[in-house]
C-alpha positions in Angstrom: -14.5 14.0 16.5 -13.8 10.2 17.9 -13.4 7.7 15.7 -14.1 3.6 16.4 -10.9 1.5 15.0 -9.1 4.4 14.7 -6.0 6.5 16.7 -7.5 9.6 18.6 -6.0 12.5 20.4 -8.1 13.6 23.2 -7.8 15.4 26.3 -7.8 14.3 29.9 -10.4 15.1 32.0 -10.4 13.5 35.0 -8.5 10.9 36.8 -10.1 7.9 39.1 -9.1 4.9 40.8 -9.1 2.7 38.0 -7.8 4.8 35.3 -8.8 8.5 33.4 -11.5 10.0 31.9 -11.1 11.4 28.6 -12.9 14.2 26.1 -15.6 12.2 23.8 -18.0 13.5 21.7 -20.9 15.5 22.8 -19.0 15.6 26.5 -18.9 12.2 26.2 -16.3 10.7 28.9 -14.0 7.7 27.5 -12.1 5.4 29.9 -8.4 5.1 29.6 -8.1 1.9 32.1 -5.6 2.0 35.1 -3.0 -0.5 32.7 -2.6 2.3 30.5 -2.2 5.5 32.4 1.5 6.2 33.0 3.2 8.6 35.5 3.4 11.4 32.8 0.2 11.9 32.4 -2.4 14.3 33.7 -5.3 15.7 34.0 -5.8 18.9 30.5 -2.9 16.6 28.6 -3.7 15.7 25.8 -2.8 11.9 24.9 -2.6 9.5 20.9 -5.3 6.8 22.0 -7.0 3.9 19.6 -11.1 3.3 20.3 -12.6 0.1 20.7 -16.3 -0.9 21.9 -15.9 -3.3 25.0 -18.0 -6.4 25.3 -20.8 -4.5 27.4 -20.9 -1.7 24.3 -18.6 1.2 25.6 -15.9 3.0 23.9 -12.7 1.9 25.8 -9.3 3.8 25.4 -5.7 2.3 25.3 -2.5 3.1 24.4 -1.6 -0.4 22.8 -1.1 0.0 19.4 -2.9 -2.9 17.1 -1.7 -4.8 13.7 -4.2 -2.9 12.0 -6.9 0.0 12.0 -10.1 0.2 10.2 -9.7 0.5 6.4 -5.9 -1.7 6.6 -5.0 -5.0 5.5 -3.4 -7.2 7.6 -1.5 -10.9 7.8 -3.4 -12.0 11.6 -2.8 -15.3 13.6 -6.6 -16.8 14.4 -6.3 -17.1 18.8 -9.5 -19.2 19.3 -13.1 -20.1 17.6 -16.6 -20.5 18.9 -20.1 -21.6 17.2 -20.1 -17.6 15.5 -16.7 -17.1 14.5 -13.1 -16.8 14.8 -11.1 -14.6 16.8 -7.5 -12.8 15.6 -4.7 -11.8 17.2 -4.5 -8.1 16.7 -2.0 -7.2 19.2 -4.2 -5.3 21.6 -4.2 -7.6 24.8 -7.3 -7.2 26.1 -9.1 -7.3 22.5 -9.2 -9.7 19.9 -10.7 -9.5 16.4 -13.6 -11.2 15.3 -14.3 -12.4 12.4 -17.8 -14.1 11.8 -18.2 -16.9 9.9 -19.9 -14.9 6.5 -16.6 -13.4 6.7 -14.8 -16.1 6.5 -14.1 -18.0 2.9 -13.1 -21.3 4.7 -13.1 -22.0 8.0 -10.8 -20.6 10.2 -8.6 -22.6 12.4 -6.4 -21.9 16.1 -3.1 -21.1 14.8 -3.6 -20.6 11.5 -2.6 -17.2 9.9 -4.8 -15.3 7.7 -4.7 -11.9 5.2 -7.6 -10.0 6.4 -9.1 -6.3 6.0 -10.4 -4.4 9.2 -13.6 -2.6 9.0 -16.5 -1.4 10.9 -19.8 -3.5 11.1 -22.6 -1.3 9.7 -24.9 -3.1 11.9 -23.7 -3.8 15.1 -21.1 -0.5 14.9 -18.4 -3.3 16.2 -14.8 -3.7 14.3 -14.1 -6.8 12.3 -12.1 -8.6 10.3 -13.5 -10.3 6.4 -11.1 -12.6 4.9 -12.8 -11.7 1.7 -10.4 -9.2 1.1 -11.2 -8.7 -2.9 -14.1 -6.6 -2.3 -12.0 -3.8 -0.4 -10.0 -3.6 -3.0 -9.8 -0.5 -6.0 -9.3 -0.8 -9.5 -5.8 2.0 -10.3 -6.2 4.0 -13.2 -3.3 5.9 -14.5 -3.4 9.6 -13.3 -4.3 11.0 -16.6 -6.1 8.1 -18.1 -9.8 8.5 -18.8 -12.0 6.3 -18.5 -13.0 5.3 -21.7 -9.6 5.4 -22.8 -8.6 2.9 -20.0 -12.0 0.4 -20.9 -14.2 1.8 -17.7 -16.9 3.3 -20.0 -19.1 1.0 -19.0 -18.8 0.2 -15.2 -22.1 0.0 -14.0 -23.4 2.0 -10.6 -24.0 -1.6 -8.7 -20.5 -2.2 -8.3 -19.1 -0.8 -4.8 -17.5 2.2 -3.9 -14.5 -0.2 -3.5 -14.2 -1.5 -6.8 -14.9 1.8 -9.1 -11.7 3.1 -11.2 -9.7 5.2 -9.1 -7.3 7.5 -10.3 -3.9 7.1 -8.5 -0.7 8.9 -9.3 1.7 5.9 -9.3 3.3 5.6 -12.9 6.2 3.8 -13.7 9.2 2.8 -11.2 7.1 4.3 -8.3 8.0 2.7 -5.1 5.5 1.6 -3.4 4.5 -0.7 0.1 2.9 -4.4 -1.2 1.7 -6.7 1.4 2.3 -10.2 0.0 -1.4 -11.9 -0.6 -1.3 -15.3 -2.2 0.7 -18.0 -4.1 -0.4 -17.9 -7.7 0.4 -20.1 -11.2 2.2 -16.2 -12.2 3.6 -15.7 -9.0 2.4 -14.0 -6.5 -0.5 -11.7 -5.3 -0.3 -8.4 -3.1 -2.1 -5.4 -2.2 -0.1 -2.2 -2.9 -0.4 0.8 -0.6 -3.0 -0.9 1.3 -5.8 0.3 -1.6 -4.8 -1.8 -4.5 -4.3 -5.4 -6.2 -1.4 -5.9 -7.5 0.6 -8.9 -9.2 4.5 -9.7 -9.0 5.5 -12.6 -11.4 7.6 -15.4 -10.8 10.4 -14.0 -13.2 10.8 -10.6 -11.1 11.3 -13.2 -8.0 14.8 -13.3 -7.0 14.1 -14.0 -2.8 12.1 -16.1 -0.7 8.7 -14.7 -0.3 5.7 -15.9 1.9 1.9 -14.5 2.2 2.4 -12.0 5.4 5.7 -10.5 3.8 5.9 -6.3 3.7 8.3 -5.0 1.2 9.0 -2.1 -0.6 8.7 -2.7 -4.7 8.0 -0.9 -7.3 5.5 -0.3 -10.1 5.8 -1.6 -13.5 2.7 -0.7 -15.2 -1.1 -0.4 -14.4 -3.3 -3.0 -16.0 -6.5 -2.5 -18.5 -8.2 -4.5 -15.4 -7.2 -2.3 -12.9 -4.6 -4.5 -11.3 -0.8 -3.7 -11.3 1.9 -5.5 -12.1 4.7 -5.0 -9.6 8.4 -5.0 -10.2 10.5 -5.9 -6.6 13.7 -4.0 -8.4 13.8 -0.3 -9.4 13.5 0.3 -13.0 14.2 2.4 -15.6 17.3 4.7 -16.9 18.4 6.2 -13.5 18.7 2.4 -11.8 20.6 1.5 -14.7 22.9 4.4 -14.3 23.0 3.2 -10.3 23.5 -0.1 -10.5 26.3 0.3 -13.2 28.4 2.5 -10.7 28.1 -0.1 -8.0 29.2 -2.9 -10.7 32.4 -0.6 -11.6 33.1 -0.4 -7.6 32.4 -4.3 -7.4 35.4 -4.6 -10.1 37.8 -2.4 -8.9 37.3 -3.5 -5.7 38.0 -7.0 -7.0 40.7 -7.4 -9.4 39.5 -5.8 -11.9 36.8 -9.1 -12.9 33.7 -10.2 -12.3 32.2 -13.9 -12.5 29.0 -13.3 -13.8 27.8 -12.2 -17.0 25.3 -12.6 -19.4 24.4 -16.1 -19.8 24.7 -16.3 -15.7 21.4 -17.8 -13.4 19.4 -15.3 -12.0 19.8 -16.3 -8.6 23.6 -16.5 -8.7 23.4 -12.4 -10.2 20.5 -11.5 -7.1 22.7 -13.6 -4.8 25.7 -11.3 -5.4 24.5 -7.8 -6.2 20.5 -7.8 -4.9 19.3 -7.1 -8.4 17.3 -8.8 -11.5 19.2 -10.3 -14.1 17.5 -7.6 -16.4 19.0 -5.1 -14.3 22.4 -6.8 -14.4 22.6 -7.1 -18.1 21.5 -3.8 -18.7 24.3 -2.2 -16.4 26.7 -4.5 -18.3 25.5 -3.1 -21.8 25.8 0.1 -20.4 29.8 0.1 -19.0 30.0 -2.2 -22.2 28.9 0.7 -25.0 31.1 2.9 -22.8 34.4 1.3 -23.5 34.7 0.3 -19.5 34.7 -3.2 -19.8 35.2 -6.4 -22.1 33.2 -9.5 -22.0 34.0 -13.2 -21.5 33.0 -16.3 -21.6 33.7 -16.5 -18.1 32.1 -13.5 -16.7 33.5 -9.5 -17.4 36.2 -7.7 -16.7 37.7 -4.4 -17.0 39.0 -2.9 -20.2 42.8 -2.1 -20.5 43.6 1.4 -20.7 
């Protein structure tokens, strides 16, 4: 089955003068223009393609491989305007993404970058980009939460698809992929795993981040409103442990003493050793209670043995 917006695998048919034929739907033949077709390819291979509808309508084929499919979030540069719309940079050459003004929550400019959320036009069966980006969104629910037990009793049958608990296995420390949204009073909004709102607070921010950014964080907890808070350090027992090691190596490796210590700014510990100052104190309490090292005003060091 061919999908619009979507990477297909389909087999060559035929070749021509300005490119190949492949296997559609219903013997449907697709074009795979002459730009894409490469020496290695012939006629019964089967090739990875991504479908788009060309401006006369037909389902074009090419090997390009764009930002974003349908059903993905994505940080897109706008390449030029007219009276219906703007157009995105998606990174398919011949291709760019509209996005029609009702799509749009201000006006888009030339230049201008914006977080945006492919989909397919139920109308026109064209691809598109909203900037309204809320309403793709789903409300996590912890795996073996109910929903009255997690305040969802009552969510009515207008709201969309979109927005309806969903029950996700993430718990606790779970890494996870967050595309960074917006600048908030908190901190910072992202969308996590590409299904899910998510919040990181200005006190687990320890590096530069702008809206576009992909990173790997890591869950803290999942919210009564669906939304979930986002840690960008592991956490928990086993990180502890982890980190600890790496600050007994960091000691040995220098002198036996370290410069930072409790009472030390956050960006001075995360400048040093990539980690939260919660993280940091916690290892220290750890090799502390163990008997490995003695504290100072100045920063730690290594006990005598």
């Amino acid at each position: 089955m061919t999908t619009l917006g979507q990477y297909n695998t389909l087999r060559i048919l035929k070749s021509v003068d300005f490119g190949m034929y492949l296997q559609g739907d219903n013997d449907e033949e697709i074009l795979l223009p002459r730009r894409y077709v490469t020496p290695q390819m012939h006629v019964g291979d089967e090739v990875e393609v991504f479908l788009y509808l060309d401006q006369d309508e037909r389902i074009v084929a090419t090997t390009e491989h764009p930002i974003a499919t349908v059903g993905q979030f994505a940080y897109l540069e706008c390449a030029w305007t007219n009276q219906y719309g703007a157009f995105l940079n998606w990174g398919l050459q011949m291709k760019d993404l509209f996005c029609p003004f009702r799509e749009q929550k201000k006006r888009m400019e030339k230049g201008h970058r914006y977080i945006v959320y492919v989909k397919m036009d139920e109308a026109s069966y064209r691809l598109m980009a909203t900037a309204k980006v809320e309403h793709y969104l789903k409300q996590a629910v912890p795996v073996n939460a109910s929903n009255a037990s997690t305040g969802y009793a009552n969510t009515t049958a207008s709201n969309s698809n979109n927005t309806l608990p969903h029950p996700t296995p993430l718990t606790h420390s779970t890494p996870v992929d967050i595309l960074i949204w917006q600048k908030t009073d908190l901190g910072f909004k992202c969308i996590v795993d590409n299904q899910y709102q998510g919040q990181v607070y200005d006190n687990q921010v320890f590096r530069p981040l702008t809206t576009g950014d992909r990173l790997t964080a890591y869950v803290d907890h999942i919210r009564q409103d669906g939304k979930i808070d986002i840690t960008l350090q592991p956490t928990g027992h086993q990180h502890t442990l982890d980190f600890a090691e790496q600050l007994l190596r960091y000691l040995y490796e220098h002198d036996g003493h370290c410069e930072l210590g409790d009472h030390s700014p956050a960006e001075l510990i995360y400048s040093e050793f990539k980690v939260s100052k919660k993280a940091f104190k916690r290892a220290v309490g750890d090799l502390y209670r163990r008997k490995i090292i003695v504290l100072h005003e100045n920063g730690i060091s290594l006990a005598q043995r």
